[in-house]
C-alpha positions as CSV (number, residue, x, y, z in Angstrom):
1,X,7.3,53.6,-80.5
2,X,9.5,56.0,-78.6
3,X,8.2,55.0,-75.6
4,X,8.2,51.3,-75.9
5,X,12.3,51.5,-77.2
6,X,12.6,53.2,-73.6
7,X,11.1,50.7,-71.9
8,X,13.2,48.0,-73.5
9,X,16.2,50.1,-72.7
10,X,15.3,50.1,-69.4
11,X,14.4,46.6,-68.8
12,X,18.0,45.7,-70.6
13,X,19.7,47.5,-68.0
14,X,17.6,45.3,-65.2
15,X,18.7,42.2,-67.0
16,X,22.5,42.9,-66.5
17,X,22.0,44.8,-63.2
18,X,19.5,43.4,-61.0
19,X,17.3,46.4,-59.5
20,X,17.6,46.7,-55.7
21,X,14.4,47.1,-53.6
22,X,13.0,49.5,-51.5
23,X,13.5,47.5,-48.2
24,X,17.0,48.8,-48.6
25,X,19.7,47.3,-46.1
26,X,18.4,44.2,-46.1
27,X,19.7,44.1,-49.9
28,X,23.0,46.1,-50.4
29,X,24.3,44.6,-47.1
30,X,26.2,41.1,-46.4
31,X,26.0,38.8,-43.4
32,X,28.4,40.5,-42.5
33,X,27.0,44.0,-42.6
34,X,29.6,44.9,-45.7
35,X,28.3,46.6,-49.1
36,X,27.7,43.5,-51.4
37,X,30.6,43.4,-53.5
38,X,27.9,42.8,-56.6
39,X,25.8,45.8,-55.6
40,X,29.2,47.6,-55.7
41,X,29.8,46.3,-59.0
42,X,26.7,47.3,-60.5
43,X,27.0,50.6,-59.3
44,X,30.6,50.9,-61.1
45,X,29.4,49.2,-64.4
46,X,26.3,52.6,-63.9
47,X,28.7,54.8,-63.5
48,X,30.7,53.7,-66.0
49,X,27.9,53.8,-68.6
50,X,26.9,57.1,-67.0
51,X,23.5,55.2,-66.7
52,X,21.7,57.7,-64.8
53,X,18.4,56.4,-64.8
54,X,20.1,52.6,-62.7
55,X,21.8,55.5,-60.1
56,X,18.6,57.4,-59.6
57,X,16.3,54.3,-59.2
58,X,18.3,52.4,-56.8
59,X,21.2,54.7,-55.2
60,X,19.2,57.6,-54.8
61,X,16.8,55.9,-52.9
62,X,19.1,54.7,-50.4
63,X,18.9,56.2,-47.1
64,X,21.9,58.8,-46.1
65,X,23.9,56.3,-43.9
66,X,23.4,53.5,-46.7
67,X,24.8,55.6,-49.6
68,X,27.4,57.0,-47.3
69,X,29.0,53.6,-46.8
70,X,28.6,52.9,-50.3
71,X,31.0,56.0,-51.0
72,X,33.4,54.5,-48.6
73,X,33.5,51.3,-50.3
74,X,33.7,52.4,-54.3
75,X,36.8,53.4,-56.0
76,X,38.5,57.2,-55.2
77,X,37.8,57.5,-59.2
78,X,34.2,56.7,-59.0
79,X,32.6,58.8,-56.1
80,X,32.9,62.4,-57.2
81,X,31.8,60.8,-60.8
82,X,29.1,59.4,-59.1
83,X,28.1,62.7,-57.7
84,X,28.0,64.2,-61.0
85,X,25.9,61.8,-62.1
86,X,23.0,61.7,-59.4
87,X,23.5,65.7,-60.0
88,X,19.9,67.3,-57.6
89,X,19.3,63.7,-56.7
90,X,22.8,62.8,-54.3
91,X,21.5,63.6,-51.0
92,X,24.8,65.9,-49.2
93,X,23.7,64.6,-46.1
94,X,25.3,61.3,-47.0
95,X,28.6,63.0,-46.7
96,X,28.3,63.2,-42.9
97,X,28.1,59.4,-42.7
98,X,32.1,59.3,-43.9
99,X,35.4,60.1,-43.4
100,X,36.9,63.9,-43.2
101,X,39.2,63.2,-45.7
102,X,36.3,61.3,-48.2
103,X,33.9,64.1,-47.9
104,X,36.5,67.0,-48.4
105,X,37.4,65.3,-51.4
106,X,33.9,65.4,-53.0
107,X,33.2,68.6,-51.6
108,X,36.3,70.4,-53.1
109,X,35.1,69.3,-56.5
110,X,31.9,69.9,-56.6
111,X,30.2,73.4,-57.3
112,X,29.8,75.8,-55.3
113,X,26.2,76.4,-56.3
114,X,25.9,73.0,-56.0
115,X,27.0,72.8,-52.7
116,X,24.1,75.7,-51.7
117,X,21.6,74.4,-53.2
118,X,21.6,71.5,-51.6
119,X,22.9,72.5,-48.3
120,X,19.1,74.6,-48.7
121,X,17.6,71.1,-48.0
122,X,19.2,69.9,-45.1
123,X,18.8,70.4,-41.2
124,X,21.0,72.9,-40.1
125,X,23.1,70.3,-37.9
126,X,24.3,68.5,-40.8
127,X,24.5,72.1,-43.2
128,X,26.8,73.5,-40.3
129,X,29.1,69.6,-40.4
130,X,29.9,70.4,-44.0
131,X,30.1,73.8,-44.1
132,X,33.0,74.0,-41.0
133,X,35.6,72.1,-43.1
134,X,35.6,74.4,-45.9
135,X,37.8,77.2,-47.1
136,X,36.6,80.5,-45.3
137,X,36.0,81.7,-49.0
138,X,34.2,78.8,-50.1
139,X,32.2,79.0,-47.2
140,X,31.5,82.6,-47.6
141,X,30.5,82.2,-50.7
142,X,27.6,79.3,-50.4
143,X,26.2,81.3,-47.4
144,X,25.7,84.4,-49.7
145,X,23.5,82.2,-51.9
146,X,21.5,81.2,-49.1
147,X,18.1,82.7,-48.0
148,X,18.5,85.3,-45.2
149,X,17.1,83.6,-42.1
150,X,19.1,80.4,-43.3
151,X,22.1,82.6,-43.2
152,X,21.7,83.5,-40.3
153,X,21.3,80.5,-38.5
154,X,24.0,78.9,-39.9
155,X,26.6,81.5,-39.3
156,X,25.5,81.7,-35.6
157,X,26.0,77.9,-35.3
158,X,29.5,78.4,-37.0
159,X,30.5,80.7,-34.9
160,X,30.0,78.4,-31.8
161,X,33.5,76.4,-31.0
162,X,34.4,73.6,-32.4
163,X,33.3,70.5,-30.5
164,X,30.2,72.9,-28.8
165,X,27.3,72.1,-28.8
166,X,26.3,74.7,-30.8
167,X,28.0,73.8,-33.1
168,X,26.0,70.3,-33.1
169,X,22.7,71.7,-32.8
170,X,19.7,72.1,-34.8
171,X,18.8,75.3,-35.3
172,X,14.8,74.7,-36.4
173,X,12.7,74.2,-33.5
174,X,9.1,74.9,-32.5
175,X,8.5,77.7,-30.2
176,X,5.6,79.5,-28.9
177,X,4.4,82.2,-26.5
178,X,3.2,81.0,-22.8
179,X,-0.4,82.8,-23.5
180,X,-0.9,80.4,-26.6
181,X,-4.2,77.8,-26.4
182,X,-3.3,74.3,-27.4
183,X,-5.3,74.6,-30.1
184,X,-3.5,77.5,-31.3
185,X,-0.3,75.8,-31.2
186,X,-2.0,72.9,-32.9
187,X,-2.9,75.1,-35.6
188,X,0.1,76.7,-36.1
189,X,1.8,73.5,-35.9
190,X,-0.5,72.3,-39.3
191,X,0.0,75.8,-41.3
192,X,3.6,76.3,-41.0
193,X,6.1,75.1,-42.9
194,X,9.2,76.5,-41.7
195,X,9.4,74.1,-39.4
196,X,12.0,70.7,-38.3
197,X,10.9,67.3,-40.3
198,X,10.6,65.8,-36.9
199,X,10.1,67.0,-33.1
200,X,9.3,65.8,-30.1
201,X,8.7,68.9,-27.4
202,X,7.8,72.4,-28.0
203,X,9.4,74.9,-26.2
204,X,7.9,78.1,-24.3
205,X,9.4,81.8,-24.9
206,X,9.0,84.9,-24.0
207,X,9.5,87.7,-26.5
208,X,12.8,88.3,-26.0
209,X,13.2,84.8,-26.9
210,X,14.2,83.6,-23.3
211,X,13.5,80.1,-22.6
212,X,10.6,79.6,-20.1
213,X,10.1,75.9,-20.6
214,X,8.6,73.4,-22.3
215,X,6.0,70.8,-23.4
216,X,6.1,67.3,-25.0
217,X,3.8,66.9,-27.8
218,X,2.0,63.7,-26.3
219,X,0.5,66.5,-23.5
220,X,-0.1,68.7,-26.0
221,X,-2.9,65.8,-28.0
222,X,-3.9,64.9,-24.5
223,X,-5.2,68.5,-23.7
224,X,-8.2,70.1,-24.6
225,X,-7.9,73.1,-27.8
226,X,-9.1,76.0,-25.1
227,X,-5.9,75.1,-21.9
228,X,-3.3,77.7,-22.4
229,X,0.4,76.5,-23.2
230,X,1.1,77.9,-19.4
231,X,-1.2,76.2,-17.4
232,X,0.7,72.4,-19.2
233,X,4.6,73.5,-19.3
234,X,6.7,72.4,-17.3
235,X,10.7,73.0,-16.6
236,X,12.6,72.6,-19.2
237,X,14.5,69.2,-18.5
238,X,18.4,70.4,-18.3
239,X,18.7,72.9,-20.5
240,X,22.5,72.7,-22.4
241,X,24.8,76.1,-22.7
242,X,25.4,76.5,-26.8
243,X,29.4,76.2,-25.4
244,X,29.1,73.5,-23.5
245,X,31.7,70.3,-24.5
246,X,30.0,68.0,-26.6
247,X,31.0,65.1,-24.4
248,X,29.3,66.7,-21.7
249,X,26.3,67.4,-23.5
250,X,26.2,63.6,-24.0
251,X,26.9,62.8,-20.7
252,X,23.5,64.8,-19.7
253,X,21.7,62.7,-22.4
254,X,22.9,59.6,-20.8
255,X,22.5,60.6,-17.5
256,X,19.0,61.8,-17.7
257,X,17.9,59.9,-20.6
258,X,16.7,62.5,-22.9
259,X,15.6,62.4,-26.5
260,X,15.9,66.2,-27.1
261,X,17.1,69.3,-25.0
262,X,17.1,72.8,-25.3
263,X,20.3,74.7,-26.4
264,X,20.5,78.4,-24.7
265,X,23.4,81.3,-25.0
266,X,24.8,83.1,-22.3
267,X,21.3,85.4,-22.0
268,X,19.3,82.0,-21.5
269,X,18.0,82.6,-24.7
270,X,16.9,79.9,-27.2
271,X,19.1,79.3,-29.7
272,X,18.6,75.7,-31.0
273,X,17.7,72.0,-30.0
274,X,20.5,69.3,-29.2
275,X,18.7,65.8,-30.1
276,X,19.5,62.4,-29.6
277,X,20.6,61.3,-32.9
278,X,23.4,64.0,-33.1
279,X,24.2,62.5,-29.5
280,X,24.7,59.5,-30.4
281,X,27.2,60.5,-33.4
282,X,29.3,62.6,-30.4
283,X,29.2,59.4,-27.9
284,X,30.7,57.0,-31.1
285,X,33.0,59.5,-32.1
286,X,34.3,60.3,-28.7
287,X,34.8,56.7,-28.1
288,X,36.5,56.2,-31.1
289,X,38.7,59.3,-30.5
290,X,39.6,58.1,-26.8
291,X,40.4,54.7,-28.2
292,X,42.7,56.6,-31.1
293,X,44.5,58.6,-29.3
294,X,45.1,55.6,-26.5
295,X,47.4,54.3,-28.9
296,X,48.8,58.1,-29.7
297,X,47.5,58.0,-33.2
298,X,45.4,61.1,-33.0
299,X,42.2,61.7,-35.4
300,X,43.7,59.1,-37.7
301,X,41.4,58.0,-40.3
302,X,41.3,55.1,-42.6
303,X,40.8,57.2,-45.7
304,X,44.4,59.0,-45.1
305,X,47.2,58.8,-47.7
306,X,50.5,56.8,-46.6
307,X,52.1,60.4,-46.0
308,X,49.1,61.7,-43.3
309,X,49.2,58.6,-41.5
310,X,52.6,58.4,-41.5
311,X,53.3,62.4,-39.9
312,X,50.1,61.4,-37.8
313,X,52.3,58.1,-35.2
314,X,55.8,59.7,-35.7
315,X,55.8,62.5,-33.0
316,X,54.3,59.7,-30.2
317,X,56.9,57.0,-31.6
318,X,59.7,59.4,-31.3
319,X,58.7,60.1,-27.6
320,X,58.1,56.0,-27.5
321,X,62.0,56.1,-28.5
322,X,63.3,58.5,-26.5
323,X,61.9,56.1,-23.3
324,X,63.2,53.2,-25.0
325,X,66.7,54.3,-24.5
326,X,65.5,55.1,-20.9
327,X,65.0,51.6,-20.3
328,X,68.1,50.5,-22.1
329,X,69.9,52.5,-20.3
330,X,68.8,50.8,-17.5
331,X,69.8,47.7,-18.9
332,X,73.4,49.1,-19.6
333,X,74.2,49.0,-15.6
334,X,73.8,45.8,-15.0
335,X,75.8,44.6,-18.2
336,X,78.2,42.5,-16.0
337,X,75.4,41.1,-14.2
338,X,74.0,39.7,-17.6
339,X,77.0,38.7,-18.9
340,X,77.9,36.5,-16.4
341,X,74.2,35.1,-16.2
342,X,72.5,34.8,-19.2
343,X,69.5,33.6,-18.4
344,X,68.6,37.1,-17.3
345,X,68.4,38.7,-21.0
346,X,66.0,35.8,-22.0
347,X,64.0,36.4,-18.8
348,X,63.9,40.4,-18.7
349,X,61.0,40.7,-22.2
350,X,58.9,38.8,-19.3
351,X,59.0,40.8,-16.5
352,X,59.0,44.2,-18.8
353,X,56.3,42.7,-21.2
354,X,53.4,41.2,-18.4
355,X,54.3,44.8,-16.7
356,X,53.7,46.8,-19.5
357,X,50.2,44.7,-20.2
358,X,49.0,44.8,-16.9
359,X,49.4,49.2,-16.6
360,X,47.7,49.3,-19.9
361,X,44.6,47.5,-18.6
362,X,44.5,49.6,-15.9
363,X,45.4,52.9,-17.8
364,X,42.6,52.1,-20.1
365,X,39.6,51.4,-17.5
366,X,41.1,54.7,-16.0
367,X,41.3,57.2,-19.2
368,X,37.5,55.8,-19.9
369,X,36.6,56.3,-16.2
370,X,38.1,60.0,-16.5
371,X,36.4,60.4,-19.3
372,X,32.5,59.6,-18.9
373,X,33.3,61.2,-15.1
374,X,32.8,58.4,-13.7
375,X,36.5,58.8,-11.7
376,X,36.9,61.9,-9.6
377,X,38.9,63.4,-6.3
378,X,35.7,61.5,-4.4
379,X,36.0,58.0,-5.3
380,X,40.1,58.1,-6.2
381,X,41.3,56.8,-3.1
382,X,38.7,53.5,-3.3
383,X,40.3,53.2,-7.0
384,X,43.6,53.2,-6.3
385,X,43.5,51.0,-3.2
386,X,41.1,48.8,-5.4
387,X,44.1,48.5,-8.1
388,X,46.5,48.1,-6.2
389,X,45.4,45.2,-4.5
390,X,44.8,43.8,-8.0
391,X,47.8,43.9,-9.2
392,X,49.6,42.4,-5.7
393,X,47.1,39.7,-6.3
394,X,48.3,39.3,-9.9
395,X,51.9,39.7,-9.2
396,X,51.2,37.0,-7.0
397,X,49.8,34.8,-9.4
398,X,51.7,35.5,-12.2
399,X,55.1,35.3,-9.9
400,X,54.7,32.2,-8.6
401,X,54.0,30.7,-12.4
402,X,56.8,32.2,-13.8
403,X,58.8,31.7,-11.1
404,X,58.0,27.8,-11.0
405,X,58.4,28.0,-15.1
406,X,62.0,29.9,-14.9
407,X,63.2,27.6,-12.0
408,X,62.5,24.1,-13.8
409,X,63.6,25.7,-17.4
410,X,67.1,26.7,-15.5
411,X,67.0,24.3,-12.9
412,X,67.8,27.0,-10.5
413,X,65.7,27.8,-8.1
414,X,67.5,31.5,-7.3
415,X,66.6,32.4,-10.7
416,X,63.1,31.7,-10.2
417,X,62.7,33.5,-7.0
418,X,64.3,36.2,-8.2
419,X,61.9,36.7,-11.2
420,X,58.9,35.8,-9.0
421,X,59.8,38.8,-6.8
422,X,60.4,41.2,-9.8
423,X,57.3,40.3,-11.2
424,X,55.4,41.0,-8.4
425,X,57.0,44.5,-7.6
426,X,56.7,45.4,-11.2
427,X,52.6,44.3,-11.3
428,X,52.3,46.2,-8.3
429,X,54.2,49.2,-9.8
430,X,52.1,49.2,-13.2
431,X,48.3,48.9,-11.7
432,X,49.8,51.8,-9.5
433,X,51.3,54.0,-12.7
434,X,48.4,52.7,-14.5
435,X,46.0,55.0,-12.7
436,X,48.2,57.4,-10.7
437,X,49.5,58.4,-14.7
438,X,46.3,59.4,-16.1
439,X,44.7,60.8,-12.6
440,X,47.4,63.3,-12.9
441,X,47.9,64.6,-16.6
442,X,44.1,65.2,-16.1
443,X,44.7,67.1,-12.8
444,X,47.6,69.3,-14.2
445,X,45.1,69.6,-17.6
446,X,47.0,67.6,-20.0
447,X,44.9,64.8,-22.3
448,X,45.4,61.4,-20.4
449,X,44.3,59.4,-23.5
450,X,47.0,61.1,-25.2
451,X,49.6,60.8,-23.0
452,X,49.1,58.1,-20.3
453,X,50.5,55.1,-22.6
454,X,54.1,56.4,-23.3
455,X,54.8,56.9,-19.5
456,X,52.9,54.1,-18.1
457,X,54.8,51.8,-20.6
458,X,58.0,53.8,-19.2
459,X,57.5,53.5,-15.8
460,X,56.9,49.3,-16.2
461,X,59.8,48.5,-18.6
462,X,62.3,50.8,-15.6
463,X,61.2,49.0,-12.8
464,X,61.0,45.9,-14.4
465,X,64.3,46.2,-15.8
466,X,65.9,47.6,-12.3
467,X,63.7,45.3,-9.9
468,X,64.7,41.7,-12.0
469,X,68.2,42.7,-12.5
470,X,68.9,44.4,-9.2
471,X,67.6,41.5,-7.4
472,X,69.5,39.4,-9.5
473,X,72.6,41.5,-9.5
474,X,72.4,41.9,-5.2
475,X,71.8,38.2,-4.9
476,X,74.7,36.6,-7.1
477,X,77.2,38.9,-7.2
């Protein structure tokens, strides 16, 4: 009787919400690749029942990425709830799928025996992602609760720089002597179960743990059980220094299309396995930095209070209003010249606006071009020439049509030759400060996506300011 009252229970709670099925995305996403806002609803209404048996049927089933975007999209007052709730069953690994300021705020509720036990579960990678944002005594104390080898893996990857990639490696791998058969390795491959979910190459070391190469696993169930591991490995494909940039670690991956490479210290020891998955996390998120900070709002996020955001765009906009007065100042010596022709002041936002468009196309293929390496001392003279001659032919262009434009508007045809020739000169100048800007905060080791926007938009509103006006002040008055 017990039992069948359960069931009812149970089949109640299907009635008002509908049960979601395995095939996952399909279901919680829209057509527009949102979380359905009546999958979201359902999961509120659970978690405001505190139905626990809904949650662990169809959120813990969800895969990591999937419940990390439904996280993102609930209420602030309903995720650490909903934590509670799913209890063993909320997979942490979820909380690498969103934003800093998202996960710190589940994490810093939640247990610290909690946090261990579940950090026990995952791949080192994502344990060492949650583990670096915590306090140093937090930290401490979830390490302590960890079993020793874990430890010790984990504080070895922490103690990597941030940004490293040994800090975004995977400390589990599969590694075996050179004088190994292939059917030992195959055996010890079955019987062990310390080992990584998934692999895709086994590496060969020596006992000091020096890395002496490797072999994939499809050679290793093409070769007979007696061939020793020597006789098949081969060079390990670009091995990656455990303090090597994460950018460039990417870089290799793109470069030599890998799926997995070998992490090493400074001894050329093994130390842990970068793989593709984790690569593809750095490229978005380098992207997405490059593109952030491009518009000098630094690791921005859009989890951030009013207040973060806020002391996140006020140093770059104070710097943005410093050069403002530059440019007005500019302004300010020709005052006679525009008050005696006024059609200059509605002209000038022209010349200084198609300027400042043209060096931010520029700057932005160049910062990227920087960036994935792509742009160096070699090929900078073929660049620059190569913009430059874009932006005469655009000044071109774009000078005769405004000029034709500005003559007709003020039936003056001095007034349209003047702002032709300004708008050429001041193309010309941004495609040239649109490279020659970022080329050298990079030489001189500043950030160009950081910096390159402020002074490339400097450099086109002065000359477009002095060249329009000066022309127009030397030819009139």
């Amino acid at each position: 009787m017990t039992d069948k009252g359960a069931e009812m229970t149970e089949t109640e709670n299907e009635l008002i919400r509908p049960a979601v099925s395995d095939e996952g995305f399909a279901d919680i996403y829209d057509e527009d690749g949102h979380v359905r806002h009546d999958f979201l609803t359902q999961i509120g209404a659970a978690i405001a029942d505190r139905d626990v048996l809904y949650l662990r049927q169809h959120v813990a089933k969800l895969h990591e990425t999937e419940l990390g975007h439904v996280i993102e999209a609930i209420q602030p007052d309903q995720r650490l709830a909903l934590v509670r709730l799913m209890g063993a069953d909320f997979d942490l690994t979820a909380l690498t799928e969103v934003d800093e300021a998202i996960r710190m705020q589940i994490v810093d509720q939640m247990p610290n025996e909690q946090i261990a036990a579940a950090i026990g579960e995952l791949d080192s990678d994502d344990a060492v992602y949650i583990l670096e944002d915590l306090d140093d005594d937090d930290r401490e104390e979830i390490l302590a609760q960890l079993p020793f080898t874990e430890r010790v893996r984990l504080r070895r990857a922490l103690d990597y720089p941030e940004s490293s990639a040994g800090r975004r490696m995977q400390t589990e791998f599969v590694a075996v002597p050179p004088f190994w058969t292939v059917g030992q390795t195959i055996d010890y491959m079955r019987d062990e179960e310390d080992l990584p979910e998934s692999f895709t190459q086994i590496f060969v070391i020596d006992p000091t743990f020096k890395l002496l190469g490797s072999v994939n696993l499809d050679q290793i169930l093409r070769t007979k059980r007696q061939v020793k591991i020597e006789t098949i490995m081969r060079d390990t494909n670009h091995p990656i220094s455990a303090l090597m940039d994460q950018e460039e670690a990417a870089q290799l991956f793109e470069q030599y299309d890998l799926l997995s490479a070998a992490v090493v210290d400074e001894n050329e020891r093994l130390v842990g396995v970068l793989t593709i998955d984790d690569v593809v996390d750095v490229i978005q998120e380098e992207a997405e930095e490059d593109l952030l900070r491009l518009g000098g709002v630094g690791d921005e996020e859009l989890s951030d209070s009013v207040r973060e955001t806020s002391r996140s765009r006020i140093p770059w906009l104070a710097v943005n209003l410093v050069t403002a007065f530059l440019a007005a100042s500019v302004i300010g010596v020709f005052e006679a010249t525009i008050e005696r022709i006024v059609a200059l002041a509605i002209l000038m936002p022209i010349v200084a606006g198609m300027g400042g468009n043209a060096g931010s196309q520029t700057m932005t293929v160049t910062v990227r071009a920087l960036a994935t390496r792509n742009l160096d001392i070699h090929n900078a003279f073929r660049v620059v020439r190569r913009e430059a001659g874009v932006g005469l032919l655009n000044g071109l262009v774009f000078g005769l049509l405004i000029g034709l434009v500005a003559g007709l508007w003020f039936q003056d045809a001095n007034i349209g030759g003047i702002i032709a020739a300004a708008m050429l000169i001041n193309m010309m100048a941004a495609a040239i400060a649109g490279i020659l800007i970022p080329l050298l905060l990079d030489r001189f080791g500043a950030d160009p996506a950081v910096a390159s926007a402020v002074f490339v938009t400097t450099v086109t509103d002065i000359t477009g300011f002095l060249a329009f006006l000066g022309l127009a002040t030397w030819w009139f008055m």
